[in-house]
Structures are given as structure tokens and as C-alpha cells.
C-alpha positions in Angstrom: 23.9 117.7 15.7 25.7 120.5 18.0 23.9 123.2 16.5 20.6 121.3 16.8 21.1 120.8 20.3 22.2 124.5 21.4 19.1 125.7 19.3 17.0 123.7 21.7 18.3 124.2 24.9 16.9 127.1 26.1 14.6 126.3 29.5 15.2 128.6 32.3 17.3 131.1 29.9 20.1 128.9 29.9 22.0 127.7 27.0 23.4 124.4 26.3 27.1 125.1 27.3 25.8 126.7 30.1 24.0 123.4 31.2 27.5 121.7 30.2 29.3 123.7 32.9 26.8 123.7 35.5 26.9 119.8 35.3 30.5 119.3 34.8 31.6 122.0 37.6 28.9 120.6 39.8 29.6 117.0 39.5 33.1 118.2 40.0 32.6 119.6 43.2 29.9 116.7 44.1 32.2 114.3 43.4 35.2 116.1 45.4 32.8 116.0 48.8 32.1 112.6 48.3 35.7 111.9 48.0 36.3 113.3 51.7 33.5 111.3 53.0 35.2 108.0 52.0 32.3 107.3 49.0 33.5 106.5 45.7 33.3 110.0 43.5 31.2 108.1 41.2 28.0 108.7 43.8 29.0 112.2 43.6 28.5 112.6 40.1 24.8 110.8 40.1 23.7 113.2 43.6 24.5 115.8 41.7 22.6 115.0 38.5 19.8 114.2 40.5 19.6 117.8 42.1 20.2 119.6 39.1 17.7 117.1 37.2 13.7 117.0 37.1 13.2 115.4 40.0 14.7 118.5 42.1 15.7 121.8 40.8 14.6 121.3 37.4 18.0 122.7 35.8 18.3 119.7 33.3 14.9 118.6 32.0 14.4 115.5 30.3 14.6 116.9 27.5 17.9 118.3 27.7 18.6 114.5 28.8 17.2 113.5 25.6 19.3 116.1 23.0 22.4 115.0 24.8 21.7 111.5 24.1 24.4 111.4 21.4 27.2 112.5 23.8 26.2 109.7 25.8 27.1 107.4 23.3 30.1 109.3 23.2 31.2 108.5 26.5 29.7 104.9 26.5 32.4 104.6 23.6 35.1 105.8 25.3 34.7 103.7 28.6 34.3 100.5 26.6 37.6 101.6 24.5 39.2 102.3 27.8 37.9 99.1 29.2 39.1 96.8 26.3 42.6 98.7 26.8 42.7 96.9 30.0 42.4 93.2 28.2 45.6 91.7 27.1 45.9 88.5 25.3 47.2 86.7 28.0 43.9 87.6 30.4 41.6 85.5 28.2 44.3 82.5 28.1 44.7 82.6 31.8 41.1 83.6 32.8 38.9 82.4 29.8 37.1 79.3 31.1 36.6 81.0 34.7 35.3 84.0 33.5 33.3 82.3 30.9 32.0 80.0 34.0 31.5 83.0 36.2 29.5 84.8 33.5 27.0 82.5 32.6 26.2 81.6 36.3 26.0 85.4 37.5 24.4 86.2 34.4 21.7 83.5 34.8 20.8 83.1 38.3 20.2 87.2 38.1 18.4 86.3 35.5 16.0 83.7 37.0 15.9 85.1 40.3 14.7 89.2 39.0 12.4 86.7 36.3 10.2 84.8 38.7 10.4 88.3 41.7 8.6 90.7 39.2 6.6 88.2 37.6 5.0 86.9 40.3 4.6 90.9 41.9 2.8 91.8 38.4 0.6 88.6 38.3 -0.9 89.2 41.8 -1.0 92.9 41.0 -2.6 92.7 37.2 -4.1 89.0 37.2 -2.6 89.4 33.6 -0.6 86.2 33.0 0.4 87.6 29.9 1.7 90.3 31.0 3.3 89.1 33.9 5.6 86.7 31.8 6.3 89.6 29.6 7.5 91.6 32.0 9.2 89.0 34.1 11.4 88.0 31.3 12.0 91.3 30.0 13.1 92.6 33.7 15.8 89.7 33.6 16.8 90.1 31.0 17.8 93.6 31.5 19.0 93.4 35.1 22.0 91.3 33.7 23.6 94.4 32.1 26.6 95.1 34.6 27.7 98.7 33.5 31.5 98.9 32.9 31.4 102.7 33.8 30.4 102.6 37.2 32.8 99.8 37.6 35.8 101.0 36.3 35.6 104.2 37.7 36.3 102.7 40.7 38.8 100.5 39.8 40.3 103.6 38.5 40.0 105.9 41.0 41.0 103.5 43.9 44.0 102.4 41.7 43.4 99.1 42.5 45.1 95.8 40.8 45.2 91.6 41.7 43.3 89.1 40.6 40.1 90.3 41.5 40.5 93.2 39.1 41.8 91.5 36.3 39.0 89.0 36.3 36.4 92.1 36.8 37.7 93.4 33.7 37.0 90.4 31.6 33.5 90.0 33.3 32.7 93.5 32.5 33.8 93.2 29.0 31.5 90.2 27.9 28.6 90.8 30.3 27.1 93.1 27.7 27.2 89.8 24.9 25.4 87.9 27.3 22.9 91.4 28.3 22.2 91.3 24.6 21.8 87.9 23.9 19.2 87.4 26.6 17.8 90.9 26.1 16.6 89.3 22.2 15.2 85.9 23.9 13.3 88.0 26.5 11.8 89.8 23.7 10.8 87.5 21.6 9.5 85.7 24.4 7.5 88.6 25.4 6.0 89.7 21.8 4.7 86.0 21.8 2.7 86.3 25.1 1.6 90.1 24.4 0.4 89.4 20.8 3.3 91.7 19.1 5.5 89.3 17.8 6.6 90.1 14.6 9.3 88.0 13.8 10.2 84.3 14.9 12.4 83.4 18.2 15.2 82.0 16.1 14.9 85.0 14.0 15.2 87.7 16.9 18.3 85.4 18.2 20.2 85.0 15.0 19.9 89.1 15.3 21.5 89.4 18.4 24.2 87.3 17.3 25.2 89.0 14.0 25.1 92.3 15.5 27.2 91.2 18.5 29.8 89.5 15.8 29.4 92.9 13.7 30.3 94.8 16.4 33.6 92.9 17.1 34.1 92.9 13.2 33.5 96.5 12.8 35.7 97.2 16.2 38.8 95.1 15.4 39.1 96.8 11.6 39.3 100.0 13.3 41.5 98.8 15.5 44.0 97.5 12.9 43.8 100.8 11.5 44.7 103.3 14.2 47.3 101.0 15.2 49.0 101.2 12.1 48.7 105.1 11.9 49.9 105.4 15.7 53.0 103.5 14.8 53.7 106.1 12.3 53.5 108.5 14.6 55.0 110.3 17.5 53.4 113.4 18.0 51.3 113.1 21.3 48.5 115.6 20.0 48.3 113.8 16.8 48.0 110.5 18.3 45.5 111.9 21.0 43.4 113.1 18.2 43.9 110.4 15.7 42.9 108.3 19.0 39.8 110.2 19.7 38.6 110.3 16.0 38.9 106.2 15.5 36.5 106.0 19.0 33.9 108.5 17.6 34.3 107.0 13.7 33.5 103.4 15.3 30.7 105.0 17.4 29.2 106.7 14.2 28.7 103.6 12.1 27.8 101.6 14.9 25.0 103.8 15.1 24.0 103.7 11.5 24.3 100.3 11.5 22.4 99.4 14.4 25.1 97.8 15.6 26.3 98.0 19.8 28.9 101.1 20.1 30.4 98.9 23.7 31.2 96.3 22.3 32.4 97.9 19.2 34.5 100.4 21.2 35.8 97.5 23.1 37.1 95.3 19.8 38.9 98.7 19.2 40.6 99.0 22.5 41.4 95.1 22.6 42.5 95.2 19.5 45.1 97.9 19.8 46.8 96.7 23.4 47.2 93.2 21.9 48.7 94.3 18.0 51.7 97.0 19.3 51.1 96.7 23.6 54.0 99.1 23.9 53.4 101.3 21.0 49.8 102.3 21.3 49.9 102.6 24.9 50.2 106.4 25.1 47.0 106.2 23.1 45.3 104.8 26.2 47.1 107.1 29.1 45.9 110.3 26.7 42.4 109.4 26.4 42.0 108.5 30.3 43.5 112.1 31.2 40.9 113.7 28.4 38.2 111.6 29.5 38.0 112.9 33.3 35.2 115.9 32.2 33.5 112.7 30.2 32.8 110.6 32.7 31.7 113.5 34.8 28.9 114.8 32.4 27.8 111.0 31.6 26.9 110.2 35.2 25.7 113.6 36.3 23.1 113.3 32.6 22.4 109.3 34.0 21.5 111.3 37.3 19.1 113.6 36.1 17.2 111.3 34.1 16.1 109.6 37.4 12.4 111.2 38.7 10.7 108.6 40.9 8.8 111.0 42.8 5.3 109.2 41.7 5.2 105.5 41.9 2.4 103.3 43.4 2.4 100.2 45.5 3.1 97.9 42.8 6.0 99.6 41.4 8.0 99.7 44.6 7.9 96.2 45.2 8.7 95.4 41.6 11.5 97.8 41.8 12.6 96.3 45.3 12.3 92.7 43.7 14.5 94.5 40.9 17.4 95.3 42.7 17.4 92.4 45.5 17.1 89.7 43.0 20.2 91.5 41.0 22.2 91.9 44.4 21.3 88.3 45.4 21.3 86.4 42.0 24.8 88.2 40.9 26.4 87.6 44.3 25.4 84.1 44.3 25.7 83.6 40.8 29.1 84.6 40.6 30.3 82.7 43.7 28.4 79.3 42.3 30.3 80.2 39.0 33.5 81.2 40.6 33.7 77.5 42.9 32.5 75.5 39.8 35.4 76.6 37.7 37.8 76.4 40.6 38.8 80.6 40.8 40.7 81.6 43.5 38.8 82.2 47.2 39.5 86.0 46.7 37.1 85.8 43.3 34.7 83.4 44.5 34.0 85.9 48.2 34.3 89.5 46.7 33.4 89.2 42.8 30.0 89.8 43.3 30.4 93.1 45.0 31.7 94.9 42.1 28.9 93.6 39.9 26.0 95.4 41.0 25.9 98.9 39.1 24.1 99.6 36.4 23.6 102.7 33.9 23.8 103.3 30.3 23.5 99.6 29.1 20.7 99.3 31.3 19.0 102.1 30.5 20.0 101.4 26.2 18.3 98.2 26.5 15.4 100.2 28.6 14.8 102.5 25.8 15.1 99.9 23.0 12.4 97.5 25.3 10.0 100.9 25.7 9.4 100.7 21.9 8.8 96.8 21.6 5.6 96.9 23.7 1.9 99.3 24.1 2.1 102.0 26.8 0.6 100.1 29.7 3.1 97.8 29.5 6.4 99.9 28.5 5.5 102.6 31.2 5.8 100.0 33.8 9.3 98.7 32.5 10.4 102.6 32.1 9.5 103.2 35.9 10.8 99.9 37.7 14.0 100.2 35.6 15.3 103.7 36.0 14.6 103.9 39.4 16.3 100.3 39.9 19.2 101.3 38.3 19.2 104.6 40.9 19.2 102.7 43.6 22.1 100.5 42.2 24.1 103.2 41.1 24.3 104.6 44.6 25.0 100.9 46.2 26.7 99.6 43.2 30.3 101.9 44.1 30.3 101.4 47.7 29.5 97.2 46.9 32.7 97.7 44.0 35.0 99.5 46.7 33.8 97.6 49.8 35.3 94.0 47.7 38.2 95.6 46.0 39.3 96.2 49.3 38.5 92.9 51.5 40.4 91.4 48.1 43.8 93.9 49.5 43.6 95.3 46.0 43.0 98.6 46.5 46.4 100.7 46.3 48.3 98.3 44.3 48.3 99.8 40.6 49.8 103.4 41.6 52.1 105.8 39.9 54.8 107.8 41.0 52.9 110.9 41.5 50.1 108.7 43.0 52.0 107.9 46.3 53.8 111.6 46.5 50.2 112.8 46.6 49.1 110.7 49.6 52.5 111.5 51.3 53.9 114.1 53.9 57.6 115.5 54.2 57.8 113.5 57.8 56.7 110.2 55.9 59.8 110.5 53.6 62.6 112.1 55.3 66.0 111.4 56.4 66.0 112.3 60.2 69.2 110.7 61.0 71.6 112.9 59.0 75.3 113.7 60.6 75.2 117.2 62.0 78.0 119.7 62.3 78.1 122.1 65.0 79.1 125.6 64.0 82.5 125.8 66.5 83.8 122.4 64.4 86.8 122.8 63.0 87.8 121.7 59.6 89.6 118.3 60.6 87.0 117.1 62.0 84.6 117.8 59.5 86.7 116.4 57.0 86.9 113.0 59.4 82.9 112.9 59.7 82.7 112.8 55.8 85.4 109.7 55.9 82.9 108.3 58.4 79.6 108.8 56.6 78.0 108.3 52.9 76.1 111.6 53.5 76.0 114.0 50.6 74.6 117.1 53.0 75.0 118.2 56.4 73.9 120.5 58.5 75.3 122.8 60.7 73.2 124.0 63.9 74.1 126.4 66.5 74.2 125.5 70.2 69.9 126.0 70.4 70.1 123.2 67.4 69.1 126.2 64.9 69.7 125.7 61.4 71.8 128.5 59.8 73.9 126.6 57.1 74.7 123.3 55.2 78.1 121.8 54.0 77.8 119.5 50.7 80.3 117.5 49.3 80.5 120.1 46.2 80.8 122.5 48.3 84.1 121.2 50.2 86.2 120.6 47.1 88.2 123.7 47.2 88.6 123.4 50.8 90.4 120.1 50.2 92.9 121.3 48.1 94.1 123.6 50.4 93.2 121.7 53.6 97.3 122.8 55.1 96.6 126.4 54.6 93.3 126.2 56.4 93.6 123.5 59.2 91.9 126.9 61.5 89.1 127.4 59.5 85.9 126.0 61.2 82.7 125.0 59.8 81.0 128.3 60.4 83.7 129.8 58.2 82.9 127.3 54.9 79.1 126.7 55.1 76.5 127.5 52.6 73.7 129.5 53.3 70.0 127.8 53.5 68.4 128.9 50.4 64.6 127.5 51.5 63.3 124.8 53.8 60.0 122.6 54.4 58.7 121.6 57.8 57.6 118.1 58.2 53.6 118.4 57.6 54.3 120.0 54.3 52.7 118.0 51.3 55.6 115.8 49.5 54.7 117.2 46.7 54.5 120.8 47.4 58.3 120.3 48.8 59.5 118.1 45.7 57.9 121.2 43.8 59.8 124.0 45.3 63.0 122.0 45.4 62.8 121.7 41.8 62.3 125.6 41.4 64.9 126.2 43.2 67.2 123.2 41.7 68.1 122.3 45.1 68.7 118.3 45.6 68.5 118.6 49.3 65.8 120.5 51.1 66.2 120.6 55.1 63.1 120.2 57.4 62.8 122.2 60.3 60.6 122.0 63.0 58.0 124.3 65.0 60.6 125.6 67.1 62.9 125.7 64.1 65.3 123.3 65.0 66.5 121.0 62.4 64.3 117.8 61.7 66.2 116.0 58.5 66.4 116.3 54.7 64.3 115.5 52.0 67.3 114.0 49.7 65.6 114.0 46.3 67.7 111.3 44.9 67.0 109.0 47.3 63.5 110.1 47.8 62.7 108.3 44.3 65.0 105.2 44.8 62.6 104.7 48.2 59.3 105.7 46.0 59.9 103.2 43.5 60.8 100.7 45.9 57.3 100.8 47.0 55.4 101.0 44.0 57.7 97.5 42.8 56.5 96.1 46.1 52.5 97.0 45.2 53.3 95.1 41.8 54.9 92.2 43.4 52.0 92.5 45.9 49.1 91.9 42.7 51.7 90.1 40.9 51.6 87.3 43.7 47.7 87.4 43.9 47.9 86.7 40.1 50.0 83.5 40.3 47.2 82.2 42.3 45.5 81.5 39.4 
């Protein structure tokens, strides 16, 4: 498949893996901007594809789109594997009637509303009533597809954790059962009215259903599986590509089995977190740092398959009845399902906002509809849908952020190196450290450390210049011959400075040197180079984890809501 796909990809005299870097440094970069602008790095990734795609520069054709269709598969495995890694046991016992509730109702009323918008658009337009039902049904059914990608990466990338996450998680991870499941009625519904039905309603349905339970069958073996090699193993590398290999093996024969490679990615990931929760999660933590690049090509290719430079009258207003009746229908859906099942006030307000986006489901059950139905009819789905799903892929991540962060969610799943990123040396250090004038003599030094708890000080000159430190090592000879050298003074027994920060240094540049250097202490001097405090490394972490306990506590609270 590989070799297939660098043998074709030769438009504009560059190769495949050139195409690969363009799009992967380029969303990079993309995505980087958007980051400073305060818009989610998701955005960044689609822009990009879009400029580098047809519709613009011409860089990635569709047909490059189309080679690389098996990578996208790839990375649709990976995000639902990731994505069911997130779905513990005890979610579905504490949120499984609510999120059952709230799925049906958001699912539905998007359904209805997106239903009776376009089909009443394409009747006036076509005076077909055929048609019009068709395509109604068929636009419903896909607009119900919530795609976990978009989604997640912001969840992700805002490190954000509560209630309102937790239940987004299990929305996510069943929305594309009920995308299926109404995806078969609509067509069957619309090969009656258009004269293609082949097979019977029931029998289209019963389809949906056994590949939907295959898919969890086929997932949840594979699952079993890996977890029983992981816990043989404890060899990161091996794990990472034992990990790698059971997502790309379930892909695989969820293709040749015309099974869905989400869902079946999902069983996996839920699967594994729920057998050996400890054990297999360093499988998780690997694949989210390999995935980075993965989820950058996937929404830089989902970019570049947009074009919607030619569209007529009737296809703008079916795509703006498209994405309306999906904004509407989910946010009111979700807050009708949300009150009738009694969810907390956080759910039932800012759900909706993170269910907008859309992408490769979407666009999967776009491709399989294209097929189903003659050109006229097909070319009019093709054109409403991807350009729909444009347009909510650029609102969808700024709807996601804008109610993970009314719900106070955002911020409270960090790590360690998280907050030292976001931190200066001034918003860390200890500023109200004892100081030892040069002139002191020995006694009194030796009464300040009686006084104090202080492991450094240190000593200034009369312009409040740094030019030493005493430490506790430091003094122990000193005390054991204290009688001899009651005249020494502080300028006599101080260390030199061997480096110092100043207070707008990153944390994490300073916690970097000190750790070169295998200093514990690090002074902080000032503009004028006067002394400023200390960055105590030892206590630095105590106060770090401190804070990330409190941000638990903080979503742990939200939780108990429930």
C-alpha cells in the first residue's frame, strides 16, 4: 500500500514524503500561530490543509487526499483507541442513564431539525418530493456524527477535567452507534423513495446492528490480548510497539470485514483501561506522545479535501440549514436530554458546545452515502456535507473550548511539567530568605540559623549585591571549630555563586540549568543585580504538587455532583 502510494504521488514534482512534511511542518507551524491567538490548534491544522489543498495552492490534490485514505483510518484508529482509554468502568455506572438520555435527545432533535431544514430547501428548489425526502433523511442522519478527534484534541490540549469532560467522553464514544444506526434507517428510507432499494428496512437495520456488535466483539478480543502481552512485559519500546501493532491489526480486519474501525479501536482502548487500569496505562501515555504528528497530518488531509469554491444558490442554504440545524438541534437536544435525566446544571448549559465538530465520521458515512444513490443526487450530498463539516470544524473547537471553560474545567487535568511550563521564576520564588551581610561575624550567623529553618542564605554587600551564599553543608566544619574561629566573619566562610536566574526567566529553563549544574538552590537577582530570592528546588515541587492536588480536588468536587 506504501509503495503504491509513493508511486502515485508525483504532481508538482513532489513526492509523497515530501507532501508528508510539507503538511506535517506546516500544520505544525499553523497550529503554533493559532495557539498565540487564543484558537484551539486544531483550527490551525484544518487552515493549513486548506491552503495547501485544491481549493488554494494546489499542493495536495484530491487525489493525494484519496491515496492517503488508509492513513486516515489510521489515525481514526488511534483517536478512538485513545478515546476509549479515557472510559473506565466506573464512568458508565455513574453516567450510563444520563448519557444514554443525553444521546438519544441530541442525537434526535439534530436529527429532526437538519431532516425537515434541507428537505424542505430541496423540495422548493427541485419540486422533487422524492428526492427531497431522500436527501432530508440522509442529511440527518449524517449530521449526528460528533467526531471524537476534533473534540478530544481540545480536551487534550486545554488539559481540561470535571464532569463536563467525563460525560463528553462517554457521549463521544457512543454517538457514532447511534451515527450508524440512523445512517442505515436513512438509507433505507432513501433507496425506498429514490427507486434503489435493494434490500428491506429491517434488513439494512439488522446490518447496522451486527456490524456495530462486531465491532465491539472484534475490539474487546484484541483488547484481551494486548493486555495480556503488556503484562508480560516491561520494555517501553516493546510495549509502544506491541501497542501500536494491536491498533493497526484491529484496523486491518475491520476493514476487510466491513466492520467500523472507531468503534472497534474503542472496544480495544476500553477494554484494556478496565482489565489491568494500572498496568496497561503506559500503553496509553506512549501512544498520545507518538500520536502528536498523527493528528496533525489527519486534520491538515480533512483540510484539503474541502473545495467549495463553486456552489449555487441552493447549496448554500442547504449547507446553512446543515450546520444551524446541527448547532441548534445538538445544543437543544443535549440540554432537553441533560434536564430529563436530571445531569448536573454544568452538563445541561455547556454540553452542547463541545458537540458541534465534525470530520472523518462524517465524511466516512459521506463517502459510503455517495455510492448508495445516481449522480444528481450524491453530488448534492458530497457538496452540502464537506463544506458543512468545514464550517463546523472551524466553529466546532472554539464552541468545545468556549464550554470547557464556562464549565471551570479547563486547567484542571495538568502534569507536573504542565504548570512549570506556564510558570516564571518570580511566580515561584522564595523572596523572603534571611540575608547575611558580608561584615557579619560568625556568632551571629550561627544565631540566624538557630532562628530560621532556611537551608541557604545569602550574603550581599552594603549595595545589596550578591557575591556569595552560606548553606547548612557548608558550615559544618565551621561548627566544629566555632572557639578557634569566633573572628571569622561571613565574608571569610561563604561559597561562591556558581550561576543565577533573574525573575522573568522561564521555570523551566531555571529548573533546567540547576539540574546541570546539581545545584538545589539557585539565587534570583534582579536588573540592578541585587538579590531577589531563591528558587529552592525541593520546595519548589512540594508547592507544585500542592497545586496540581488542588486542580484534582477541584474536578474531583465537580464529579461528586453527580
Amino acid at each position: 500500500m506504501l509503495a503504491s502510494i509513493l508511486a502515485s504521488q508525483t504532481q508538482h514534482g513532489l513526492n509523497a514524503i515530501l507532501i508528508l512534511g510539507i503538511a506535517i511542518f506546516g500544520g505544525t507551524v499553523g497550529a503554533r500561530l493559532f495557539q498565540k491567538l487564543r484558537i484551539p490548534q486544531v483550527v490551525g491544522y484544518v487552515v493549513i490543509g486548506i491552503i495547501l489543498g485544491p481549493m488554494l495552492t494546489k499542493v495536495i490534490d484530491l487525489d493525494t487526499v484519496t491515496a492517503f485514505e488508509p492513513f486516515n483510518l489510521f489515525a481514526l484508529g488511534i483517536i478512538g483507541f485513545m478515546v476509549g482509554g479515557e472510559l473506565k468502568s466506573e464512568i458508565f455506572v455513574k453516567f450510563g442513564k444520563q448519557a444514554l438520555a443525553i444521546l438519544v435527545f441530541e442525537g434526535l432533535t439534530a436529527f429532526l431539525l437538519v431532516s425537515l431544514l434541507t428537505f424542505g430547501i430541496t423540495l422548493a428548489f427541485t419540486g422533487n418530493l422524492n428526492i427531497a425526502i431522500a436527501a432530508g433523511v440522509v442529511f440527518g442522519a449524517i449530521c449526528t456524527a460528533t467526531d471524537p478527534a476534533s473534540t478530544m484534541q481540545v480536551l487534550w490540549e486545554y488539559r481540561t477535567r470535571g464532569v463536563l469532560s467525563t460525560m463528553l467522553m462517554a457521549i463521544v464514544a457512543l454517538d457514532d452507534a447511534l451515527a450508524l444506526v440512523l445512517y442505515a434507517i436513512a438509507v433505507s428510507v432513501a433507496s425506498v423513495f429514490t427507486g434503489l432499494g435493494e434490500v428491506s428496512f429491517a434488513h439494512a437495520l439488522g446490518e447496522s446492528l451486527l456490524e456495530i456488535v462486531l465491532s465491539l466483539v472484534q475490539g474487546v478480543t484484541a483488547g484481551y490480548i494486548l493486555t495480556w502481552i503488556i503484562k508480560r512485559n516491561d520494555d517501553h519500546e516493546k510495549i509502544l510497539a506491541f501497542t501500536i501493532g494491536s491498533v493497526m491489526l484491529s484496523i486491518g480486519l475491520a476493514v476487510l470485514w466491513h466492520l467500523d474501525v472507531i468503534l472497534a479501536a474503542m472496544a480495544l482502548g476500553i477494554t484494556m483501561i478496565n482489565l489491568a487500569p494500572r498496568r496497561t496505562k503506559i500503553s496509553f501515555e506512549l501512544v498520545h506522545r507518538f500520536a502528536a504528528p498523527v493528528y496533525v497530518l489527519f486534520f491538515v488531509l480533512v483540510g484539503a479535501r474541502l473545495n467549495i469554491m463553486h456552489v449555487d444558490k441552493m447549496i448554500l442554504l442547504l449547507i446553512a440549514a446543515y450546520v444551524i440545524g446541527s448547532i441548534v438541534g445538538k445544543t437543544s437536544g443535549s440540554w432537553m436530554g441533560a434536564k430529563y435525566s436530571k445531569a448536573p446544571k454544568v452538563i445541561r448549559k455547556y454540553l452542547g458546545f463541545c458537540l458541534y465538530p465534525q470530520g472523518g465520521i462524517a465524511v466516512g458515512l459521506l463517502i459510503a452515502a455517495s455510492h448508495r444513490f445516481d449522480e444528481e443526487i450524491s453530488q448534492i450530498i458530497v457538496m452540502v456535507v464537506i463544506a458543512s463539516v468545514f464550517c463546523l470544524q472551524l466553529i466546532g473547537p472554539f464552541a468545545a473550548k468556549f464550554g470547557a471553560k464556562k464549565a471551570g474545567e479547563i486547567g484542571l487535568n495538568i502534569t507536573e511539567d504542565d504548570l512549570i511550563k506556564t510558570y516564571k521564576v518570580s511566580d515561584i520564588a522564595e523572596t523572603d530568605v534571611p540575608v547575611i551581610n558580608a561584615g557579619t561575624p560568625i556568632s551571629e550567623i550561627l544565631a540566624t540559623f538557630a532562628n530560621t529553618d532556611a537551608y541557604f542564605y545569602p550574603v550581599i554587600d552594603k549595595a545589596n549585591k550578591l557575591i556569595g551564599s552560606i548553606t547548612m553543608e557548608g558550615m559544618r566544619n565551621t561548627f566544629t571549630t566555632q572557639g578557634i574561629n569566633d573572628w571569622l566573619i561571613a565574608l571569610d566562610i561563604m561559597q561562591p555563586v556558581i550561576a543565577t536566574t533573574t525573575p522573568d526567566t522561564n521555570l523551566e529553563k531555571a529548573i533546567k540549568k540547576s539540574k546541570e549544574l546539581d545545584l538545589e538552590f539557585m539565587p534570583v537577582i534582579s536588573e540592578q543585580q541585587e538579590f531577589a530570592g531563591v528558587v529552592n528546588l525541593r520546595s519548589l515541587y512540594r508547592k507544585i504538587s500542592a497545586t496540581i492536588l488542588e486542580k484534582q480536588k477541584q474536578a474531583d468536587a465537580m464529579q461528586e455532583q453527580i
